[in-house]
C-alpha positions as CSV (number, residue, x, y, z in Angstrom):
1,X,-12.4,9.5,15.3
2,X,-8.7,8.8,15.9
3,X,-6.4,10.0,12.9
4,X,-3.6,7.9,11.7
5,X,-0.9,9.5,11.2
6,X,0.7,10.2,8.1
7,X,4.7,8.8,7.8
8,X,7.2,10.9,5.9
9,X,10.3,9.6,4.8
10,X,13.1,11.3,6.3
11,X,16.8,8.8,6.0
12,X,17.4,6.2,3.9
13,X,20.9,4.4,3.3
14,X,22.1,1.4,1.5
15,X,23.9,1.0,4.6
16,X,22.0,-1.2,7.3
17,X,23.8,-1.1,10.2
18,X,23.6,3.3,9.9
19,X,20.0,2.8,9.1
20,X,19.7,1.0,12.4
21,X,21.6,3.0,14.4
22,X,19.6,6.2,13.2
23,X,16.7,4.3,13.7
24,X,17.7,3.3,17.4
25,X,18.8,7.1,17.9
26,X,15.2,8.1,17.3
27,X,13.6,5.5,19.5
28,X,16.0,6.5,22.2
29,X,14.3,10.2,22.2
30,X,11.1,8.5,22.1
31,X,9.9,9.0,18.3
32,X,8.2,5.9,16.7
33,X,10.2,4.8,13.8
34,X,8.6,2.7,10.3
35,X,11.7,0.6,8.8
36,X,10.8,0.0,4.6
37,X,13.5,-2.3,3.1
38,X,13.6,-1.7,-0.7
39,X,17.0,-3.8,-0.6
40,X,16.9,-7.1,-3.6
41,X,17.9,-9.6,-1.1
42,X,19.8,-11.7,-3.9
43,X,21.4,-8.9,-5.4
44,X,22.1,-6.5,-2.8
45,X,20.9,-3.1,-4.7
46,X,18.6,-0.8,-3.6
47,X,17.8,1.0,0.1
48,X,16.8,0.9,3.1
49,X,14.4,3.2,4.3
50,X,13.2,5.1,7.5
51,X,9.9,6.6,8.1
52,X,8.4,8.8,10.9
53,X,5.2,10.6,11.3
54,X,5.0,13.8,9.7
55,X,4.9,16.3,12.9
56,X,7.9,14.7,14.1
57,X,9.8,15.2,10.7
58,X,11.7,18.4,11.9
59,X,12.6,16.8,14.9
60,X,13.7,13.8,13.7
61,X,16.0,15.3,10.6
62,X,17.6,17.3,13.6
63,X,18.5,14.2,15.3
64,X,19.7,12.9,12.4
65,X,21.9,16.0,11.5
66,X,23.5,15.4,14.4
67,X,24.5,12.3,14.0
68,X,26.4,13.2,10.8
69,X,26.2,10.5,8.7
């Protein structure tokens, strides 16, 4: 039986256009990448979030640290 994997949460931003290039960063070194906007559309609170599954999470937060936002 194949196993889905489990996504952790590992960025999120109110900022979109970081959350895409992070986002676009990880794609680029081949990790998959699960976008969840908790952004009110009318109001403009809230963030944006990026998820990754769970054996990639160390990988991933190094990228990320990298990128230093």
């Amino acid at each position: 039986m194949i196993q889905k994997p489990k996504w952790i949460l590992v960025f999120s931003s109110k900022n979109e256009i970081i959350v895409h290039l992070i986002k676009s960063k990880l794609e680029d070194e081949s990790i998959p990448v699960m976008i969840h906007n908790m952004k009110d559309s009318f109001y403009h609170i809230g963030y944006i979030e990026l998820y990754v599954p769970s054996e990639l999470e160390n990988d991933s937060k190094q990228i990320i640290n990298k990128i230093n936002v």
